[in-house]
mmCIF file of the N, C-alpha and C atoms, coordinates in Angstrom:
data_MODEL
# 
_entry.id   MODEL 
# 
loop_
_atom_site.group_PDB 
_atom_site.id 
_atom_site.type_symbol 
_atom_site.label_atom_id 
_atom_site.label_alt_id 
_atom_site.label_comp_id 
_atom_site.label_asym_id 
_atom_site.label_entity_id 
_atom_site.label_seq_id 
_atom_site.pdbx_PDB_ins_code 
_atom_site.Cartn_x 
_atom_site.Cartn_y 
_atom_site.Cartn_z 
_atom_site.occupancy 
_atom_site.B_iso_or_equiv 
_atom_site.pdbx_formal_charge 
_atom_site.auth_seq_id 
_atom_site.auth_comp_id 
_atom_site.auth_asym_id 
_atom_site.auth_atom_id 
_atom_site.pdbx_PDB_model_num 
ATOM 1   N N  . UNK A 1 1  ? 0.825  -1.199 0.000   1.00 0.00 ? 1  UNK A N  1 
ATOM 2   C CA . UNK A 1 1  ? 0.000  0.000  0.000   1.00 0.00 ? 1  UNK A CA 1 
ATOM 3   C C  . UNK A 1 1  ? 0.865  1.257  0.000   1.00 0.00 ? 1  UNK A C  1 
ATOM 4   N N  . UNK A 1 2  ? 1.683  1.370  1.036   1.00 0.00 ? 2  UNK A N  1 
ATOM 5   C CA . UNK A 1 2  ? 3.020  2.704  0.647   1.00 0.00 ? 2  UNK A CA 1 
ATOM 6   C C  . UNK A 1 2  ? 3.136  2.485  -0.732  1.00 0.00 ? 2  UNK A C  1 
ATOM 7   N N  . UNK A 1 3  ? 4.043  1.671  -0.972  1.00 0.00 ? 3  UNK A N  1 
ATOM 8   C CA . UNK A 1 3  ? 4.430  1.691  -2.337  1.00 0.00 ? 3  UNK A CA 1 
ATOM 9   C C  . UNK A 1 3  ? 3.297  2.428  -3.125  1.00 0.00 ? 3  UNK A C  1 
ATOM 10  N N  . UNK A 1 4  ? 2.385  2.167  -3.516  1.00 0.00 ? 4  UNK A N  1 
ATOM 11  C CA . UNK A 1 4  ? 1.334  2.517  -4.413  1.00 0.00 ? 4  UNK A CA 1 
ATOM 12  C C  . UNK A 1 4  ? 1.588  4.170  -3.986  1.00 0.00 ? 4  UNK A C  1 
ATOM 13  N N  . UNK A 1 5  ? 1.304  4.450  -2.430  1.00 0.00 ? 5  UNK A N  1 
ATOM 14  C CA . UNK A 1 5  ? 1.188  5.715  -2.119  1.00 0.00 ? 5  UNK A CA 1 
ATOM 15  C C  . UNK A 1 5  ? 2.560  6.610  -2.744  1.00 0.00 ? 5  UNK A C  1 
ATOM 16  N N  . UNK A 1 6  ? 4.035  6.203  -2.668  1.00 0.00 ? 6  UNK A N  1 
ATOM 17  C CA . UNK A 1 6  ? 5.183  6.650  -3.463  1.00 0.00 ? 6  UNK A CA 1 
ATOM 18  C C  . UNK A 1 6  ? 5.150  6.749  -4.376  1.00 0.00 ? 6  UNK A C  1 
ATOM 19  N N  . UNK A 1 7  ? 4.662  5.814  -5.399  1.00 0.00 ? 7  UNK A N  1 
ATOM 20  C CA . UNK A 1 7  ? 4.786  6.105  -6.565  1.00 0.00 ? 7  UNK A CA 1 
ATOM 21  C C  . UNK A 1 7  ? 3.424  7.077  -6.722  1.00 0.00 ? 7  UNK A C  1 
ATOM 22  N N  . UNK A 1 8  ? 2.764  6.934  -6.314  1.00 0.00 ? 8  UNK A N  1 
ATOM 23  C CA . UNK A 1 8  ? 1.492  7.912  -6.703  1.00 0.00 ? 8  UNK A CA 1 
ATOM 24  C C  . UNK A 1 8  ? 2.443  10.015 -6.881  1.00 0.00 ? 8  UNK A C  1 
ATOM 25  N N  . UNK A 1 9  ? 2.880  9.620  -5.256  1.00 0.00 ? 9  UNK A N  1 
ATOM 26  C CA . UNK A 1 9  ? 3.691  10.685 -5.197  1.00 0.00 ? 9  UNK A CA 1 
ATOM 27  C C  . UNK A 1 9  ? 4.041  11.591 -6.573  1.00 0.00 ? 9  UNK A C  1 
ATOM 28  N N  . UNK A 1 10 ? 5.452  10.234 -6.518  1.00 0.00 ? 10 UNK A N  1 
ATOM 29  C CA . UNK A 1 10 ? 6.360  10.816 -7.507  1.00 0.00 ? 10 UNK A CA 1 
ATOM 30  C C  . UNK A 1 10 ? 5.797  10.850 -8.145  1.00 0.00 ? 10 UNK A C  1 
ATOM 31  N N  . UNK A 1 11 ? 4.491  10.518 -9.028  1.00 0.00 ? 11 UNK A N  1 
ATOM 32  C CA . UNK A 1 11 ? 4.035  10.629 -10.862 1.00 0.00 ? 11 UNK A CA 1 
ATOM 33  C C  . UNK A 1 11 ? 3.573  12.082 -10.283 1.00 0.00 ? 11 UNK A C  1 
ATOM 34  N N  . UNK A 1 12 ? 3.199  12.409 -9.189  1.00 0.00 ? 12 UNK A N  1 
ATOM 35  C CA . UNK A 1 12 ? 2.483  13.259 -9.540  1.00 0.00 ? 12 UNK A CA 1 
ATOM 36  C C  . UNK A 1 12 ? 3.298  14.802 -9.406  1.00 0.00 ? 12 UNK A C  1 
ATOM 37  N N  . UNK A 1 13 ? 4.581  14.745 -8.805  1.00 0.00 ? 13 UNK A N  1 
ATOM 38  C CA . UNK A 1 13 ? 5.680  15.534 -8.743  1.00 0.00 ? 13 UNK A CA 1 
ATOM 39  C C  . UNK A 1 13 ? 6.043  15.745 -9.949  1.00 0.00 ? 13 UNK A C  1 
ATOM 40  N N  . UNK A 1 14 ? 6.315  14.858 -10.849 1.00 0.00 ? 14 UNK A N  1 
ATOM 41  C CA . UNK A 1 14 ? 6.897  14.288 -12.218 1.00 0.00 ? 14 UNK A CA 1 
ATOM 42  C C  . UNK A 1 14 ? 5.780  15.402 -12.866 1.00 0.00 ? 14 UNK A C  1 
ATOM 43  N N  . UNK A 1 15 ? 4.500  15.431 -12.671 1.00 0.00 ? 15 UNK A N  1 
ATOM 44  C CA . UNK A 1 15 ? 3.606  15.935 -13.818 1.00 0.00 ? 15 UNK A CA 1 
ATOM 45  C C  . UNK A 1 15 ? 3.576  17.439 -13.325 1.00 0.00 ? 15 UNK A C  1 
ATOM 46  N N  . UNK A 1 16 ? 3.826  17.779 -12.129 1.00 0.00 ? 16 UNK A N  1 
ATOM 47  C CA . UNK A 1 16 ? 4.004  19.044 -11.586 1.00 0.00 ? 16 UNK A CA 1 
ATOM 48  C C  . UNK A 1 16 ? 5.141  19.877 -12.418 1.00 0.00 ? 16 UNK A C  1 
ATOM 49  N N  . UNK A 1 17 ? 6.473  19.001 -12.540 1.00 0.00 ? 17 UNK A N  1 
ATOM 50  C CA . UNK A 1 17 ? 7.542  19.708 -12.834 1.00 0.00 ? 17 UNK A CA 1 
ATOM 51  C C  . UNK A 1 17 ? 7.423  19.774 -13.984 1.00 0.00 ? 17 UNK A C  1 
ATOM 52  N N  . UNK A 1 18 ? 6.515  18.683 -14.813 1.00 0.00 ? 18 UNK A N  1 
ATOM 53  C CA . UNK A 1 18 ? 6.455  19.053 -16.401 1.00 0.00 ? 18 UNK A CA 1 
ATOM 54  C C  . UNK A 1 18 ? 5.643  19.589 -16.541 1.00 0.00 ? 18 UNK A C  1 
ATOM 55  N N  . UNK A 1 19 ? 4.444  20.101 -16.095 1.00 0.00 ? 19 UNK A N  1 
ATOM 56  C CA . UNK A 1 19 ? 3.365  21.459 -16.002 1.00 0.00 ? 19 UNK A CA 1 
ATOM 57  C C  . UNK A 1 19 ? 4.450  22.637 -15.960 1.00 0.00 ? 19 UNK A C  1 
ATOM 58  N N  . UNK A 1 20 ? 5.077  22.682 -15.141 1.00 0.00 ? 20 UNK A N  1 
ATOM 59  C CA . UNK A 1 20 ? 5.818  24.078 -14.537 1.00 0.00 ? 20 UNK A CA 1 
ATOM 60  C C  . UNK A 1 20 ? 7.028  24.008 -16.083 1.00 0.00 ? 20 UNK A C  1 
ATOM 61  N N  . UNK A 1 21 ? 7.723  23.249 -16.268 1.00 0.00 ? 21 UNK A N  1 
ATOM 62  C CA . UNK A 1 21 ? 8.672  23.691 -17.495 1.00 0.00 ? 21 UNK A CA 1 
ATOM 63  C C  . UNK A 1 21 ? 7.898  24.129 -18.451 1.00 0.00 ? 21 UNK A C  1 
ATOM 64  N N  . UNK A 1 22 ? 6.668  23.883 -18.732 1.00 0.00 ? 22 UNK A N  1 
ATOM 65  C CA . UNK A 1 22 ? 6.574  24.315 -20.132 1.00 0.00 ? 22 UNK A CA 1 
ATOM 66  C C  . UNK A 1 22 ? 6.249  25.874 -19.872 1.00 0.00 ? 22 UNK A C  1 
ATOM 67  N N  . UNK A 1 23 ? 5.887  26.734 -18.981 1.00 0.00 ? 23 UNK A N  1 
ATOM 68  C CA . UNK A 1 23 ? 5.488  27.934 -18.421 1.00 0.00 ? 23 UNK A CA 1 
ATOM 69  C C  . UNK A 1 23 ? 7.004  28.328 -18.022 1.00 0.00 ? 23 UNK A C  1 
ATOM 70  N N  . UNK A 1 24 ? 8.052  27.776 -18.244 1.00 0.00 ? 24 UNK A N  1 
ATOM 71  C CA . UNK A 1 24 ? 9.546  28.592 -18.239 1.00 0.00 ? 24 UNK A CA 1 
ATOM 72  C C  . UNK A 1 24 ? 10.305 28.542 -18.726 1.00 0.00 ? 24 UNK A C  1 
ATOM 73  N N  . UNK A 1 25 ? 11.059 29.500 -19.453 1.00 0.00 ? 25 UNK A N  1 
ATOM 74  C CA . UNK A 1 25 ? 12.164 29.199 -20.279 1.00 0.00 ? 25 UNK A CA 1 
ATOM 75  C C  . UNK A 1 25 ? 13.168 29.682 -19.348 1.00 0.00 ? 25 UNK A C  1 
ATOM 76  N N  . UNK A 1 26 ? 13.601 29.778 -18.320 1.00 0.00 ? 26 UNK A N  1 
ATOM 77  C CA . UNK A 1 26 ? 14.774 30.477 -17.938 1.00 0.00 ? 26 UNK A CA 1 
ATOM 78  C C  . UNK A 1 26 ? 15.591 28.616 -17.144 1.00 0.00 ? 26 UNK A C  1 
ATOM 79  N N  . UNK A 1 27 ? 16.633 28.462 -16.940 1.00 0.00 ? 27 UNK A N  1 
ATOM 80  C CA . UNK A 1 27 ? 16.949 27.682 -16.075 1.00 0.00 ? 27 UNK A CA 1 
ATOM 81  C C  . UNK A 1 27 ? 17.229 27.979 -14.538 1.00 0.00 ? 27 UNK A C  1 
ATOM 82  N N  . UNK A 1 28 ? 17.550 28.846 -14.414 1.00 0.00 ? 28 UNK A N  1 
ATOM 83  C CA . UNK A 1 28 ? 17.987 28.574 -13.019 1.00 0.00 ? 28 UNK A CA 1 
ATOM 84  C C  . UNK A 1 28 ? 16.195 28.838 -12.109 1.00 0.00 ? 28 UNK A C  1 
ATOM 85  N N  . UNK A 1 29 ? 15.171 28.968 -13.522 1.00 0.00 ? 29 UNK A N  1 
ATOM 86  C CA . UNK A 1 29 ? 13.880 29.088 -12.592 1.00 0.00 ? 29 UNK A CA 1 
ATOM 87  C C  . UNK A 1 29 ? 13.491 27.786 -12.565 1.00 0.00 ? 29 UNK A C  1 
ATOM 88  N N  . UNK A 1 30 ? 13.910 26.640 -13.447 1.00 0.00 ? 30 UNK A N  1 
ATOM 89  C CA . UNK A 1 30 ? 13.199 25.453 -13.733 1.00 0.00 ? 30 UNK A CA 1 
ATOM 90  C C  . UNK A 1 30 ? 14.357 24.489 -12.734 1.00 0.00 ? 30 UNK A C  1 
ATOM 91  N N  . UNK A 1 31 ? 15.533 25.159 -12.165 1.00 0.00 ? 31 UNK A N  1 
ATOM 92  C CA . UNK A 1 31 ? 16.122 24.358 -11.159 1.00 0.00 ? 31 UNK A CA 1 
ATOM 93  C C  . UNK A 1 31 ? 15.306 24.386 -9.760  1.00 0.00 ? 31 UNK A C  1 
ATOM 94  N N  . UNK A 1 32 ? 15.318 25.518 -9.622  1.00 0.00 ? 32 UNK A N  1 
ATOM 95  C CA . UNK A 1 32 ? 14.337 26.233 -8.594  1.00 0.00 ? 32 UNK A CA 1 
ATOM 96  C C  . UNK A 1 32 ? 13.113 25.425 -8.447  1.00 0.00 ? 32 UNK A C  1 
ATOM 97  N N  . UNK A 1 33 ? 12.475 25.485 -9.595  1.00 0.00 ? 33 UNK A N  1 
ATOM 98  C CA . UNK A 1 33 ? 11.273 24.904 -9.325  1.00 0.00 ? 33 UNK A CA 1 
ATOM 99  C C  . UNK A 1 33 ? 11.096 23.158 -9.175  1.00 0.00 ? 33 UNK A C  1 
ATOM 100 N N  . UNK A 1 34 ? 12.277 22.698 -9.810  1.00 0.00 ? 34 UNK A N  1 
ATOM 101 C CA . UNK A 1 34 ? 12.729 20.890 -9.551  1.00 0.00 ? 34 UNK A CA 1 
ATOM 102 C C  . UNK A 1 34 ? 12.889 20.786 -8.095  1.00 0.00 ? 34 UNK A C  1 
ATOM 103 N N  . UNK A 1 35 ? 13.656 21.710 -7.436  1.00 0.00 ? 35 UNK A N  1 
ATOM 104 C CA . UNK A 1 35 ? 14.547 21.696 -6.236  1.00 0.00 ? 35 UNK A CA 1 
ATOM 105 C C  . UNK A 1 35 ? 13.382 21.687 -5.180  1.00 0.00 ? 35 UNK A C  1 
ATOM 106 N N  . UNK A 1 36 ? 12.463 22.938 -5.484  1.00 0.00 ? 36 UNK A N  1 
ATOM 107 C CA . UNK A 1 36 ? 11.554 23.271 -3.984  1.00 0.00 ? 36 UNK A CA 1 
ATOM 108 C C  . UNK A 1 36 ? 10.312 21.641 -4.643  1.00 0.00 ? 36 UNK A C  1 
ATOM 109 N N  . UNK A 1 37 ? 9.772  21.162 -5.645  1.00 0.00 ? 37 UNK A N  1 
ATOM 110 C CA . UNK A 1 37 ? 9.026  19.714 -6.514  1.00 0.00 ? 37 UNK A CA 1 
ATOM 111 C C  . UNK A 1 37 ? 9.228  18.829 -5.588  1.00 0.00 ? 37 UNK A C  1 
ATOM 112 N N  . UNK A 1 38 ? 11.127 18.233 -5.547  1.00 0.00 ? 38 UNK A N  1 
ATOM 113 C CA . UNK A 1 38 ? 11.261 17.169 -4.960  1.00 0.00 ? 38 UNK A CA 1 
ATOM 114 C C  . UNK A 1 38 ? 11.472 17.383 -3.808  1.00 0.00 ? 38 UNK A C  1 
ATOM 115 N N  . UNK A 1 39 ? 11.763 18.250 -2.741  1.00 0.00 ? 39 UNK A N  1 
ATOM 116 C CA . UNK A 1 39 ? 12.254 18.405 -1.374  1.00 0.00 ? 39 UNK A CA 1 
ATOM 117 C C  . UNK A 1 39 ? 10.622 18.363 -0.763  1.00 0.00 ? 39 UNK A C  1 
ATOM 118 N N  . UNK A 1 40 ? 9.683  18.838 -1.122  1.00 0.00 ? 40 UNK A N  1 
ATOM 119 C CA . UNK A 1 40 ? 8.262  18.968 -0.855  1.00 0.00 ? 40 UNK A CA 1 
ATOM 120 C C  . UNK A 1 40 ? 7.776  17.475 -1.255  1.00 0.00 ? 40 UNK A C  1 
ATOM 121 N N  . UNK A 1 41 ? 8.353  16.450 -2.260  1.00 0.00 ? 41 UNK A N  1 
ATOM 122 C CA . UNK A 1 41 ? 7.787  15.234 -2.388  1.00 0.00 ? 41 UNK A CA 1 
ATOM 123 C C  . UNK A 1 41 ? 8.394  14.716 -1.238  1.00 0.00 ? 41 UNK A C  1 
ATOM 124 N N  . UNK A 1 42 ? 10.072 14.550 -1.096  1.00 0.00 ? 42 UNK A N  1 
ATOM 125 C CA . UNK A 1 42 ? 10.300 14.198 -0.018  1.00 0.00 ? 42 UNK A CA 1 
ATOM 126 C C  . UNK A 1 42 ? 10.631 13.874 1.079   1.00 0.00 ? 42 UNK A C  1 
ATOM 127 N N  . UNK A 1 43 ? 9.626  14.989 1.407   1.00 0.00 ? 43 UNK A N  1 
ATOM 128 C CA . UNK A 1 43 ? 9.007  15.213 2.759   1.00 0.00 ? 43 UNK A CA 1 
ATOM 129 C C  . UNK A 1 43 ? 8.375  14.414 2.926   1.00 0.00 ? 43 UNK A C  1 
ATOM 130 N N  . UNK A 1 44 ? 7.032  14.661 2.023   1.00 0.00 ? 44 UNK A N  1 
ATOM 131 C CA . UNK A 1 44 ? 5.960  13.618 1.607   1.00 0.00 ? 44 UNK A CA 1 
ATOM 132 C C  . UNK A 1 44 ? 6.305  12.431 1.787   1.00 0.00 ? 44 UNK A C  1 
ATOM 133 N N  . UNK A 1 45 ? 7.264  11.615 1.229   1.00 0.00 ? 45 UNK A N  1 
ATOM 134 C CA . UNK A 1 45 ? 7.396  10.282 1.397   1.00 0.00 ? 45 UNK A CA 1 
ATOM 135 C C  . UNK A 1 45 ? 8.207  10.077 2.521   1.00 0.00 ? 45 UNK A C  1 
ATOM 136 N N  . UNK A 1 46 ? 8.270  10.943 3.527   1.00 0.00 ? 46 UNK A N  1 
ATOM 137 C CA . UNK A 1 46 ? 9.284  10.881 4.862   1.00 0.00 ? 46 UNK A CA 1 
ATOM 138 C C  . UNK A 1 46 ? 8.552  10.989 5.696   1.00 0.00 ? 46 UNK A C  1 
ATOM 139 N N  . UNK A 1 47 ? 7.262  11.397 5.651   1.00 0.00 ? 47 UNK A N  1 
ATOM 140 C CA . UNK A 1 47 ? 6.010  11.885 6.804   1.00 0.00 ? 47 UNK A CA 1 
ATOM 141 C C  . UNK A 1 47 ? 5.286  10.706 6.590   1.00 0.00 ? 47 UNK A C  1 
ATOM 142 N N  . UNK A 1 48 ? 5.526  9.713  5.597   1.00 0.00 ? 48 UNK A N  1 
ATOM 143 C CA . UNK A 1 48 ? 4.969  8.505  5.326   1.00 0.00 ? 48 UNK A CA 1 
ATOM 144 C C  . UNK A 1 48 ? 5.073  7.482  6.548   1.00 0.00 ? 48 UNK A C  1 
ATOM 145 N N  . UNK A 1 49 ? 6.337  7.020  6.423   1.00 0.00 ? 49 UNK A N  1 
ATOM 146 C CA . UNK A 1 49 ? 6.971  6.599  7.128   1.00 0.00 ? 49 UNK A CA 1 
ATOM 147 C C  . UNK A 1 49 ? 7.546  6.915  8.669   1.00 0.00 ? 49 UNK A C  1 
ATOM 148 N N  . UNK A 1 50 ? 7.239  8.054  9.054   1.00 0.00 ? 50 UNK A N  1 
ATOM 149 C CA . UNK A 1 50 ? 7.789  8.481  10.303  1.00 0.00 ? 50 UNK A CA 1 
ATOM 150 C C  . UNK A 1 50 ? 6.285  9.811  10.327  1.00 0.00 ? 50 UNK A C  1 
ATOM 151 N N  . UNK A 1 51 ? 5.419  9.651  10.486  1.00 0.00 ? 51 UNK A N  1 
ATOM 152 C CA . UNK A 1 51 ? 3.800  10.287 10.757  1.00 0.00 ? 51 UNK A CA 1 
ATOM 153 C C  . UNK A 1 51 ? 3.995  11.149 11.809  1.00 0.00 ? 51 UNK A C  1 
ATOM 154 N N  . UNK A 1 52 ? 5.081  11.412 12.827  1.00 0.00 ? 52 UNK A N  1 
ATOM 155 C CA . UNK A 1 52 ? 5.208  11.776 13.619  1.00 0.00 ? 52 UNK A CA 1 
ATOM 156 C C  . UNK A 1 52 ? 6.154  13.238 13.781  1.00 0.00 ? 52 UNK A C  1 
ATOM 157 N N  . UNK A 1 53 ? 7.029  13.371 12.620  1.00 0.00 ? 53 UNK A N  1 
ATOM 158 C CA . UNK A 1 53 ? 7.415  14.326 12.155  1.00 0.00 ? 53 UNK A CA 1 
ATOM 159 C C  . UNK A 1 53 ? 6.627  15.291 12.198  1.00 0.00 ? 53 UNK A C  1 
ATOM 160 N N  . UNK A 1 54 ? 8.057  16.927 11.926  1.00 0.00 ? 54 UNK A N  1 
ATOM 161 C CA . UNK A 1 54 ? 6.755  18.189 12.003  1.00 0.00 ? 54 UNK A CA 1 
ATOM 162 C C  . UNK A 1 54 ? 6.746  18.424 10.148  1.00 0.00 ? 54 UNK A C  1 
ATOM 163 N N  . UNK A 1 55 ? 5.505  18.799 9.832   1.00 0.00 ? 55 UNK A N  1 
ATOM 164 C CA . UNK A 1 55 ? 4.952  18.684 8.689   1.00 0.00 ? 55 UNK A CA 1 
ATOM 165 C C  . UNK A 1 55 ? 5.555  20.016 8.310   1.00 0.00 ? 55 UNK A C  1 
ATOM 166 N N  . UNK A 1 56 ? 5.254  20.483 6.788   1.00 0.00 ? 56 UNK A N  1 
ATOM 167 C CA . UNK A 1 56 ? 6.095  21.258 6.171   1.00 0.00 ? 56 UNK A CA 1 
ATOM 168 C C  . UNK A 1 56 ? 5.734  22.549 7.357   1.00 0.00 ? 56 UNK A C  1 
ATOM 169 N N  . UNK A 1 57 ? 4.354  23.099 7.207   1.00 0.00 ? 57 UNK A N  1 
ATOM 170 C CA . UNK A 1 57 ? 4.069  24.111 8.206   1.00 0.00 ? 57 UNK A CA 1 
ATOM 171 C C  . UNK A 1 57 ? 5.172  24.274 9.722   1.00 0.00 ? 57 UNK A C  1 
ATOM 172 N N  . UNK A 1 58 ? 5.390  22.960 10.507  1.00 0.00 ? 58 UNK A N  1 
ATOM 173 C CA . UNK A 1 58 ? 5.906  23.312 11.473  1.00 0.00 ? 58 UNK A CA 1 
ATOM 174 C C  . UNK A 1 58 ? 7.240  23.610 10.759  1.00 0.00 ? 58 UNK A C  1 
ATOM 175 N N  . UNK A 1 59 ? 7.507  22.878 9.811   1.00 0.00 ? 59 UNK A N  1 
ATOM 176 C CA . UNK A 1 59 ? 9.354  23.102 9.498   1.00 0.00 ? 59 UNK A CA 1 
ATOM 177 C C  . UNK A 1 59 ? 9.705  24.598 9.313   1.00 0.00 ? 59 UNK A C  1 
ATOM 178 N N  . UNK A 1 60 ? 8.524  25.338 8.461   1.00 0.00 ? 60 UNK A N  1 
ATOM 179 C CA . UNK A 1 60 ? 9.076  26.251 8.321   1.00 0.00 ? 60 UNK A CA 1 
ATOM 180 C C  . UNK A 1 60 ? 8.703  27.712 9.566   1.00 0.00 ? 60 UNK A C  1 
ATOM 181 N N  . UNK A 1 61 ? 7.872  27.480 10.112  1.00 0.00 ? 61 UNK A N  1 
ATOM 182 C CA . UNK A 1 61 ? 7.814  28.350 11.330  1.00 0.00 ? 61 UNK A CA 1 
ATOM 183 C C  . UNK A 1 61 ? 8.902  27.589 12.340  1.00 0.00 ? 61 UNK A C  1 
ATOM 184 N N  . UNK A 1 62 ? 9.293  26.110 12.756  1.00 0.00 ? 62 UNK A N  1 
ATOM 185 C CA . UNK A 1 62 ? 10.750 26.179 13.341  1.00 0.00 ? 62 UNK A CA 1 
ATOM 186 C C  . UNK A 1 62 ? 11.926 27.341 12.571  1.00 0.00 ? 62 UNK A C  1 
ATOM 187 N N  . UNK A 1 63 ? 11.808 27.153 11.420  1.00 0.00 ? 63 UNK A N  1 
ATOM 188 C CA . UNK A 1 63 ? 13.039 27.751 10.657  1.00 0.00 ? 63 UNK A CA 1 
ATOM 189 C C  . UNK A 1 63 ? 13.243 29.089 10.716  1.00 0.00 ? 63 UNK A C  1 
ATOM 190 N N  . UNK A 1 64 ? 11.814 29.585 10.386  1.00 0.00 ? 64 UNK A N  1 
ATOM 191 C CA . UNK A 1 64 ? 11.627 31.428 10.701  1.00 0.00 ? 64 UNK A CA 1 
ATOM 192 C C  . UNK A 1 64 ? 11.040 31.885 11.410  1.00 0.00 ? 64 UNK A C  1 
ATOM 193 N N  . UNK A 1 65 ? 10.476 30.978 12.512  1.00 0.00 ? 65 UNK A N  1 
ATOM 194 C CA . UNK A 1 65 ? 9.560  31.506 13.655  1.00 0.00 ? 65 UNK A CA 1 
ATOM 195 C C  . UNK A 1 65 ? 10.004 33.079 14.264  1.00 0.00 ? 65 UNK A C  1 
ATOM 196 N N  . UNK A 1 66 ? 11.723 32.835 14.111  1.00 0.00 ? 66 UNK A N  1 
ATOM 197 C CA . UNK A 1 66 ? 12.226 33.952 15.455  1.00 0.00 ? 66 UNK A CA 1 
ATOM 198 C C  . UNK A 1 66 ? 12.356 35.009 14.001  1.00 0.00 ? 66 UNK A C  1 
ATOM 199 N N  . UNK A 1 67 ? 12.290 34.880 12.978  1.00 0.00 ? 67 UNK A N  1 
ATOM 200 C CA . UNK A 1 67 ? 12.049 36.389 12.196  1.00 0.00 ? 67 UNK A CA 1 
ATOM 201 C C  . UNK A 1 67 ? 10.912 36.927 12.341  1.00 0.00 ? 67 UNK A C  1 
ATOM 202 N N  . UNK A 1 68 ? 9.771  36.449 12.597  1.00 0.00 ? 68 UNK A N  1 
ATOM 203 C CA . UNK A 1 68 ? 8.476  36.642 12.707  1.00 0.00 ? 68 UNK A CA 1 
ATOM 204 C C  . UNK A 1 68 ? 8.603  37.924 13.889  1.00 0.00 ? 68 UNK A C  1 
ATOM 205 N N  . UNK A 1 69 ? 9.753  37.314 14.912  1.00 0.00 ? 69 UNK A N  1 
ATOM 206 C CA . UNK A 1 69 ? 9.435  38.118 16.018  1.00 0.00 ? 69 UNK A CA 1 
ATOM 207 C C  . UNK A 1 69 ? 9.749  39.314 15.677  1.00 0.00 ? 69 UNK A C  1 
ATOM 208 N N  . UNK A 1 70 ? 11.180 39.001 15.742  1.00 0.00 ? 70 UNK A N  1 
ATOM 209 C CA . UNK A 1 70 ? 11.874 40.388 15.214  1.00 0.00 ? 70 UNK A CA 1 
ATOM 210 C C  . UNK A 1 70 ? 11.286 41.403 14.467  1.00 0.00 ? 70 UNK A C  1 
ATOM 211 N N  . UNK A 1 71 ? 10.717 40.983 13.389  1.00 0.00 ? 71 UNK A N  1 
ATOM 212 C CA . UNK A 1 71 ? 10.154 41.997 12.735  1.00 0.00 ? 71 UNK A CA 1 
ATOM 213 C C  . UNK A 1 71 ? 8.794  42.394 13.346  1.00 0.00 ? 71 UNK A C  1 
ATOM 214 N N  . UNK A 1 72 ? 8.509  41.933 14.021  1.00 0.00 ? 72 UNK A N  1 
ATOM 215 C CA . UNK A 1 72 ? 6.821  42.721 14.856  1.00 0.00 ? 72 UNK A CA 1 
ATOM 216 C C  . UNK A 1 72 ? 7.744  44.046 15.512  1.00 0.00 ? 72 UNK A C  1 
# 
């Protein structure tokens, strides 16, 4: 059943990043956009397996929570 759920994943990362190339001609935007594709898949297939992890939301308020402050 994972399995099915991974690969579901990735096809659907796969069809994301080929949606997004054809809307760019520049490269370092279509690296960009591969780079943030697969780190967001996986996650996905890491929250699979370990459910207990903090999900993208907590990762990124751990990461910039204390800019939040600062700048109030």
């Amino acid at each position: 059943m994972k399995m099915a759920m991974i690969l579901s994943i990735l096809l659907l990362s796969c069809g994301i990043i080929i949606f997004e190339f054809r809307g760019s001609k520049d490269k370092k935007a279509r690296k960009v956009i591969a780079g943030i594709t697969f780190a967001a898949a996986g996650l996905t297939i890491l929250l699979l397996f370990q459910p207990g992890l903090p999900g993208p939301t907590e990762l990124v308020k751990l990461l910039f929570g204390r800019i939040d402050l600062i700048m109030k």
